[in-house]
N, C-alpha and C positions, 0 to 999 in steps of 0.2 A: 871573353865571349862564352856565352851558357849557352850548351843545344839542350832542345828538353825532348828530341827525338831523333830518333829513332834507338832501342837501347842493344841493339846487336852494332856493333861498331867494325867496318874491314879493317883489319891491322895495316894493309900497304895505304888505305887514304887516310889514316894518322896524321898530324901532323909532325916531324923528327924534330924541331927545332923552338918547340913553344909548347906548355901545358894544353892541353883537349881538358875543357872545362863543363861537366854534364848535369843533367839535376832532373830527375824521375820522381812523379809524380804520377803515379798510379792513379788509373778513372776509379770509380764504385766498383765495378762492371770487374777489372782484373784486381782490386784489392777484395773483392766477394771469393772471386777464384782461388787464390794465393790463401786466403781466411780458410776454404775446405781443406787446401791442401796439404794445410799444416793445422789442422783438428782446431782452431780457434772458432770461440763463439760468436768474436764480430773482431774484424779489423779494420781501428776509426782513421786513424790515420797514418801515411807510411810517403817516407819522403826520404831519396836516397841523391844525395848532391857533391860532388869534388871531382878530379881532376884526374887523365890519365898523361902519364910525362912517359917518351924517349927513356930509355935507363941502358946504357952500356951496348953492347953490340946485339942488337932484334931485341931486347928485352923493354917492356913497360910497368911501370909502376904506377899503382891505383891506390889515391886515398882519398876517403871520402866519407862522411857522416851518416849513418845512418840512423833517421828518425821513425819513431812508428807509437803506437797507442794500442794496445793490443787485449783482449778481453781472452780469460778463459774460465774453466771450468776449477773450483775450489778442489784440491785434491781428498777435506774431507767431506765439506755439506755439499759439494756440487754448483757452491752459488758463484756467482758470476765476479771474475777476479780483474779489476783493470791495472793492468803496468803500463806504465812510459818506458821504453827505449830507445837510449840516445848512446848509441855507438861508434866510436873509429873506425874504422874497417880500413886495413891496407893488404893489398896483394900485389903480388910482384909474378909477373906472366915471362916466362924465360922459353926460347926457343930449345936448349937442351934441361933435361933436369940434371941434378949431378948423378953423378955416378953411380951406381949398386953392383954390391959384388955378385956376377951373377950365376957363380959358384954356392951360392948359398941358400939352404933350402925356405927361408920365409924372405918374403919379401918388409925390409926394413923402411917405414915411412918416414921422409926426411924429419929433421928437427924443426926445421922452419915452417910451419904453419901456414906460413904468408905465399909459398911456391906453390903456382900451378903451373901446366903445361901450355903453350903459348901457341895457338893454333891461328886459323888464318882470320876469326872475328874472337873478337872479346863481345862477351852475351853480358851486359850489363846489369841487367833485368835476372838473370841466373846468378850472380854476383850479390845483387842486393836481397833476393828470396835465401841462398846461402847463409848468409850472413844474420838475416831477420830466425832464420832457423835455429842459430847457433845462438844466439841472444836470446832466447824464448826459456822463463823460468821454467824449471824441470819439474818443480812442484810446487805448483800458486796453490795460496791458501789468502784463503779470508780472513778478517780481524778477527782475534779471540776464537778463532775454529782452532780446535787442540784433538788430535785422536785421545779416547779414552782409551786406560789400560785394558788389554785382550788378555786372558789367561785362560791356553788351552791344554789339556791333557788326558792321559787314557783315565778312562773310568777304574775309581780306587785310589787314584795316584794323587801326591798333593801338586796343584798344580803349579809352575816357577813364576815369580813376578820379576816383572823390568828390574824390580834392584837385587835379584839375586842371580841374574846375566852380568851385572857390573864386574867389571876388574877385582876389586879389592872385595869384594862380598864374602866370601869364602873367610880370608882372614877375619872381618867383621866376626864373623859369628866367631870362630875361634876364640878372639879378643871375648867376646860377651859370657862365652861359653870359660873360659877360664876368671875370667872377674867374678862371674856367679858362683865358682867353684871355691874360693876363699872363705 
């Protein structure tokens, strides 16, 4: 059975003994909202569907698909960049997390990615906006959009190009500089 509401879910009306099968589909109205909130230029569409299962003692586990069509800004011309994502998504909600030493001055964030802390609802809807955020390319670019090379420096100075920043440039000239020396 699919519920396709309500996406804040109480963890004691779970059910313990059978998968909770869910599937959000966002109106225009809260995919417009979620599109501000995450600087997008339009988000077409966004659809977050799987199951939440009982997992060991208070603990549940969530896997589930997440789809979406997402429009942004070209990181060089600014023009309009469309991606598809189609994502896993599993988290595992635990009533204790483990352990930290709490002798120690930074606080160390688990290895496991997939842990959060297991309160009295699971926010589905905060889940799958999570998720949509962490899947969102860090720098969309448009076909054939390349930055041209920048060459900046003080007045007088010659100024460095991209290939004499490279590793091995240095020896390069070396090499050139002693081949011409022959």
């Amino acid at each position: 059975m699919t519920h396709n509401a309500p996406s804040r879910l109480r963890v004691s009306e779970l059910p313990q003994n059978r998968a909770f099968a869910f599937d959000l589909a966002p109106d225009a109205e809260a995919m417009a909202a979620l599109a501000a909130r995450l600087d997008l230029d339009a988000l077409r569409k966004l659809g977050f569907a799987g199951t939440l299962e009982a997992e060991g003692k208070g603990a549940w586990r969530l896997q589930a698909r997440l789809g979406a069509t997402v429009v942004q800004p070209c990181v060089v011309t600014l023009a309009p960049v469309t991606t598809r994502i189609d994502e896993t998504v599993i988290r595992r909600f635990l009533p204790h997390l483990p352990e930290e030493d709490s002798d120690a001055d930074e606080i160390e964030m688990p290895e496991d990615e997939t842990i959060e802390q297991l309160g009295p609802e699971i926010d589905l809807a905060a889940v799958m906006e999570e998720a949509l955020a962490l899947a969102l390319p860090l720098y969309p670019r448009a076909d054939r959009a390349h930055m041209a090379e920048q060459r900046f420096t003080e007045p007088g100075k010659t100024p460095m190009s991209d290939e004499d920043v490279r590793p091995f440039a240095g020896l390069k000239a070396l090499r050139d500089k002693l081949e011409g020396g022959d």
